[in-house]
C-alpha positions as CSV (number, residue, x, y, z in Angstrom):
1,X,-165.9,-158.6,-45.8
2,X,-162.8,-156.9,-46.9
3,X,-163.8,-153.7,-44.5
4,X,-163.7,-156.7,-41.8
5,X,-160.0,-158.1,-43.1
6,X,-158.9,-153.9,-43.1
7,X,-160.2,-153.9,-39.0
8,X,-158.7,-156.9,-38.4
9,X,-155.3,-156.2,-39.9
10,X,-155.6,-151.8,-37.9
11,X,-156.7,-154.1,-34.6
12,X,-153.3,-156.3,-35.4
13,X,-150.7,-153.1,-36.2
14,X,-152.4,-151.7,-33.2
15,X,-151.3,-154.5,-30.6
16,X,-148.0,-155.2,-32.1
17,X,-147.7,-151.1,-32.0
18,X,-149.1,-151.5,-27.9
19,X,-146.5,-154.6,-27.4
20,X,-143.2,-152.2,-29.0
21,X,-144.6,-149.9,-27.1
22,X,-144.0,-151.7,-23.7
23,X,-141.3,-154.0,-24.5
24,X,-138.6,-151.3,-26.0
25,X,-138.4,-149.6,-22.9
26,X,-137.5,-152.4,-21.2
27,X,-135.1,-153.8,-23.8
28,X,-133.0,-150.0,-23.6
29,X,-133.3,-150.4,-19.3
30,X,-132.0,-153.5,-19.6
31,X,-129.2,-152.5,-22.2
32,X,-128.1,-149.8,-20.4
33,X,-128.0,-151.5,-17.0
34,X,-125.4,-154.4,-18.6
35,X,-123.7,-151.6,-20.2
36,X,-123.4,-149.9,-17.0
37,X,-121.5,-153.0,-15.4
38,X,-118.6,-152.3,-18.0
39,X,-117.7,-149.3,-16.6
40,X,-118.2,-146.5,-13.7
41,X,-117.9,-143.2,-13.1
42,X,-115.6,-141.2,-10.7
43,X,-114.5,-137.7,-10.7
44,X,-111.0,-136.3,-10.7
45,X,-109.1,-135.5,-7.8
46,X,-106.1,-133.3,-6.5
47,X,-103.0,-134.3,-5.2
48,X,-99.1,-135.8,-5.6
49,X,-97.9,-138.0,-8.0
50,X,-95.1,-139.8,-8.2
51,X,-93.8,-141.4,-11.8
52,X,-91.7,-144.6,-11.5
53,X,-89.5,-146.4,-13.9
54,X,-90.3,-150.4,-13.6
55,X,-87.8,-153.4,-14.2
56,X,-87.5,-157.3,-13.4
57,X,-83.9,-157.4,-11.3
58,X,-82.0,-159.6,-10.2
59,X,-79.9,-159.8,-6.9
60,X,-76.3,-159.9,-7.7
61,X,-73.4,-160.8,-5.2
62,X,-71.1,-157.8,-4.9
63,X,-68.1,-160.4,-5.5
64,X,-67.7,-163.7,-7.7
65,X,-64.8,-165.7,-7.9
66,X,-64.1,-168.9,-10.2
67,X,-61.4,-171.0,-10.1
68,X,-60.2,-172.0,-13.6
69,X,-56.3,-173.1,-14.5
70,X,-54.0,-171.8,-17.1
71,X,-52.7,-175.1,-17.9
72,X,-54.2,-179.0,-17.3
73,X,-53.8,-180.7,-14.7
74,X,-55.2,-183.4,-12.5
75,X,-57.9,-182.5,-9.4
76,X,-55.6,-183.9,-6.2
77,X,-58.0,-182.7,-3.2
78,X,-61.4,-180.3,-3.1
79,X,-61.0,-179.1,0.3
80,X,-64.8,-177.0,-0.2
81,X,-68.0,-178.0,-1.9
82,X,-71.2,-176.2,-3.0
83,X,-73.1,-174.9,0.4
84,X,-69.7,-174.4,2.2
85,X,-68.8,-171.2,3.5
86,X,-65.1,-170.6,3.4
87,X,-62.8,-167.3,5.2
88,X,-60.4,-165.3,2.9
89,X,-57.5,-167.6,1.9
90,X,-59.1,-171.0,3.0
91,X,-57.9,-173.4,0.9
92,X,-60.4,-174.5,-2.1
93,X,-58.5,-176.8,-4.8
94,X,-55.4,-178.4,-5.0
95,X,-54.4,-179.7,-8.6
96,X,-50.9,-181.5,-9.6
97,X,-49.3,-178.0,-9.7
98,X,-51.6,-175.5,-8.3
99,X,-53.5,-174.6,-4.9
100,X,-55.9,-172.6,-5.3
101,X,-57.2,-170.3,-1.8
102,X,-60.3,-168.3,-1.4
103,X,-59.7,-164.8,-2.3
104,X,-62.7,-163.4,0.4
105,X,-64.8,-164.9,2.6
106,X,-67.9,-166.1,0.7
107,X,-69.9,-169.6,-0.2
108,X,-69.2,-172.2,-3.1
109,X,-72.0,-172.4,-5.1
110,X,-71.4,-174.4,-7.5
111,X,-68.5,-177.6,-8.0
112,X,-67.7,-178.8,-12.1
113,X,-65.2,-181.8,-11.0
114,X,-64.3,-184.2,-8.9
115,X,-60.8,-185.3,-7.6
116,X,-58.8,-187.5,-9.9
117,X,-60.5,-185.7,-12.7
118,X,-58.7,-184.0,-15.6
119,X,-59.6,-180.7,-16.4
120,X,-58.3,-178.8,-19.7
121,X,-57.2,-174.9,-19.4
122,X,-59.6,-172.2,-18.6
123,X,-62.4,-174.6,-17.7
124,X,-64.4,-173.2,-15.1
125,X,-63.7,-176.0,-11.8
126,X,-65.0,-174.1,-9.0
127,X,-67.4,-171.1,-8.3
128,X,-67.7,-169.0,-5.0
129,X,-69.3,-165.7,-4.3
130,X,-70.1,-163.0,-1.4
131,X,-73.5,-163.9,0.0
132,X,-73.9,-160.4,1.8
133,X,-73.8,-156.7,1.1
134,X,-75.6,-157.9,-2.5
135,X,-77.4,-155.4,-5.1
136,X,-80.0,-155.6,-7.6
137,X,-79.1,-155.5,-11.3
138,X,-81.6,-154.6,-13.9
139,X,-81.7,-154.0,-17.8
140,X,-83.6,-151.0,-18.9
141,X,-84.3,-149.9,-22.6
142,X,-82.7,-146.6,-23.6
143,X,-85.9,-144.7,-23.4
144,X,-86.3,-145.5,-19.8
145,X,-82.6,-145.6,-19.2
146,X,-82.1,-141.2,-20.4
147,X,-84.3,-140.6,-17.0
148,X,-82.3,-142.5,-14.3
149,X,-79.1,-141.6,-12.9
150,X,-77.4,-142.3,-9.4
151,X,-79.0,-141.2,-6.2
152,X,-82.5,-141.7,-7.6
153,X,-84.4,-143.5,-5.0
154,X,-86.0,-146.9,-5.9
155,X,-88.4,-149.4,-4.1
156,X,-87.6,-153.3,-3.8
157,X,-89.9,-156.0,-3.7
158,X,-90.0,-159.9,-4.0
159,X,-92.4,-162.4,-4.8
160,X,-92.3,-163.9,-1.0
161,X,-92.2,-160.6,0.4
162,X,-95.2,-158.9,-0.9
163,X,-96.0,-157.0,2.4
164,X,-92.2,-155.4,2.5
165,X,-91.6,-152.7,0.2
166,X,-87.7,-152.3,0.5
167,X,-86.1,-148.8,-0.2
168,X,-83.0,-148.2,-1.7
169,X,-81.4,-146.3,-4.5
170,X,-79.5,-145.9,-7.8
171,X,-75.7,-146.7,-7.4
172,X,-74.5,-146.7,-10.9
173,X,-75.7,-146.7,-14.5
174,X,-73.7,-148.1,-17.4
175,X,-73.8,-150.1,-20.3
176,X,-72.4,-153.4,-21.0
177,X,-72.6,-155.6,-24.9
178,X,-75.2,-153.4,-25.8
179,X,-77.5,-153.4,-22.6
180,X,-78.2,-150.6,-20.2
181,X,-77.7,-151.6,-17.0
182,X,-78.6,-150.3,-13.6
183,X,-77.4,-151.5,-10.1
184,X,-80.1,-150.6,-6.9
185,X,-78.2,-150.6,-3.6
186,X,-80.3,-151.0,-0.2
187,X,-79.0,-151.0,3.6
188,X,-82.3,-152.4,4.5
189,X,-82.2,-155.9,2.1
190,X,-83.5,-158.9,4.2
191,X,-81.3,-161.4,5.6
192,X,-83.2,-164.3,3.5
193,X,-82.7,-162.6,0.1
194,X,-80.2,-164.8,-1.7
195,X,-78.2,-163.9,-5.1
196,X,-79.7,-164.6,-8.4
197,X,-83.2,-164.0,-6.7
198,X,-86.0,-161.9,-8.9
199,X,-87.5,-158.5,-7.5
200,X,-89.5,-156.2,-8.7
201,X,-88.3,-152.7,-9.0
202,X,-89.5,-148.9,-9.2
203,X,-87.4,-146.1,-9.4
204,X,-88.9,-142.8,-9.0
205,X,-88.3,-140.4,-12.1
206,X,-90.3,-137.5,-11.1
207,X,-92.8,-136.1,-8.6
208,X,-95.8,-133.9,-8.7
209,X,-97.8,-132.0,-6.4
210,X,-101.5,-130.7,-6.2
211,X,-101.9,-131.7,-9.4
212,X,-105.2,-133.0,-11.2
213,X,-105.2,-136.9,-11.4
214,X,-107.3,-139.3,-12.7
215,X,-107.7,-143.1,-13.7
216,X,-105.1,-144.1,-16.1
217,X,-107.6,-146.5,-17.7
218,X,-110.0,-143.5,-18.4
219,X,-107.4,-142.4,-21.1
220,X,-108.0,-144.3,-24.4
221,X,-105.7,-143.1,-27.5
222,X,-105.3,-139.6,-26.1
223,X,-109.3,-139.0,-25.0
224,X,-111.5,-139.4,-22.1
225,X,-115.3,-140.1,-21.8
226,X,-116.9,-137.7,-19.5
227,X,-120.3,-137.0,-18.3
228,X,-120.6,-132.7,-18.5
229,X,-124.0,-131.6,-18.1
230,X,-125.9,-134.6,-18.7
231,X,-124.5,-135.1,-22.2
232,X,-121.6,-137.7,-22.4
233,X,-118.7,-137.1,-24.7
234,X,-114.6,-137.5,-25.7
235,X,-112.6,-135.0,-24.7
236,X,-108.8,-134.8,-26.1
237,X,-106.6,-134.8,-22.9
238,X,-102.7,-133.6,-22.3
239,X,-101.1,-136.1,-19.9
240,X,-98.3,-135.5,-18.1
241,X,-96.5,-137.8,-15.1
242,X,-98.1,-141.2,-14.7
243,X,-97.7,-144.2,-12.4
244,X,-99.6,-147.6,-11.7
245,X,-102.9,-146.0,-11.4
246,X,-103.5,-142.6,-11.7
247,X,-102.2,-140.1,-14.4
248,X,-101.6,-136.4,-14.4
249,X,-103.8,-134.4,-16.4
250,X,-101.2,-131.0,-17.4
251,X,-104.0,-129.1,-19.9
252,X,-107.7,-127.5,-18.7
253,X,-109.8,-130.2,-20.6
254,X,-111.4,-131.6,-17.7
255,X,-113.3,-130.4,-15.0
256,X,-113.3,-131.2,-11.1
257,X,-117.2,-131.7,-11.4
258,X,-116.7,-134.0,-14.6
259,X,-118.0,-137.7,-14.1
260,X,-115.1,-139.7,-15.8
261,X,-115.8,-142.9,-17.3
262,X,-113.7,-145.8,-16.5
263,X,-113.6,-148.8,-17.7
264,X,-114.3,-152.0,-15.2
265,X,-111.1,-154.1,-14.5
């Protein structure tokens, strides 16, 4: 009887051995091919680069003029109202004491009083600004702000534009209360692009050629996962100019028949 239970219990180890046996596999294929969706594999690959400082700007009318008084007075006659475009010395306001006349040829944009009204001195009454020959303005940190200066060429873009990339370049770099500010000057900016309008801008800092680039989302905390003869492993990289999607790799830690591993977006 108990050499019967000892038989019994072998037969049972034995199947539960046979099922492991069978199922593990299948539980380490199937592990590895939801692991494999994560990420791929790609080699590196030669050629340029070019590395690009990025900033939100903002389309600034090369003139702005706003009509303000040094003393109160009483609004007699607006002779121009937000939306009106107006030639150099057009009149614009006329108070108790003052007419004021449009010192360029530009639009009102924006109209703080009505006639009859009493305004107090140096309250803003009337705005007008140049609606051509604009630029884009944009604040930069001081890291980024050490590697521009004029002349550096820069790429334009806007949120309705997508398909136009608009070239241009630096014009002046300066600060202003504490901010770093650069000004991006194009003869090619579209008619429809109005001030105070948001675009996306790249200036290029630096360019590489024939160099050894691969994935910037291969590089995690200095290292790359590569596949070198069969056996995967982290390799310490040196990196040198970068931009959107590919980085330069400036050391000989990596291979041109490596298989990089990169992370799925």
């Amino acid at each position: 009887m108990i050499w019967n239970w000892f038989k019994k219990k072998d037969s049972n180890s034995y199947s539960l051995w046979k099922i492991a046996g069978v199922v593990l596999p299948v539980l380490i294929i199937i592990a590895f091919v939801l692991l494999s969706r994560n990420y791929e594999t790609v080699t590196p690959r030669k050629g340029p680069i070019v590395e690009a400082v990025y900033g939100l700007g903002t389309v600034t009318p090369r003139r702005t003029f706003t009509v303000k008084t040094g003393v109160s007075g009483r609004i007699e006659k607006i002779y121009a109202r937000p939306g009106d475009q107006v030639s150099s010395n057009d009149p614009l306001i006329r108070t108790d004491s003052l007419l004021f006349r449009a010192p360029f040829e530009g639009i009102v944009t924006n109209l703080l009083f009505e006639e009859s009204e009493i305004v107090m001195p140096g309250s803003p009454i009337l705005t007008m600004k140049t609606m051509e020959d604009h630029h884009v303005e944009l604040i930069l940190d001081q890291e980024s702000v050490l590697r521009i200066r004029p002349g550096l060429k820069a790429e334009l873009s806007f949120e309705t534009l997508r398909a136009e990339r608009i070239p241009g370049v630096v014009s002046r770099v300066y600060s202003s209360g504490g901010e770093f500010i650069v000004e991006v000057e194009s003869d090619e900016m579209p008619a429809e692009v109005l001030p105070d309008m948001t675009a996306d801008v790249a200036i290029q800092v630096a360019r590489r050629e024939d160099v050894m680039l691969i994935p910037q989302r291969a590089v995690q905390r200095g290292q790359v996962q590569v596949v070198r003869s069969g056996l995967r492993k982290r390799i310490p990289v040196k990196i040198g100019a970068a931009d959107a999607e590919w980085v330069e790799i400036v050391d000989d830690s990596l291979k041109m028949d490596d298989r990089i591993v990169v992370p799925r977006r």
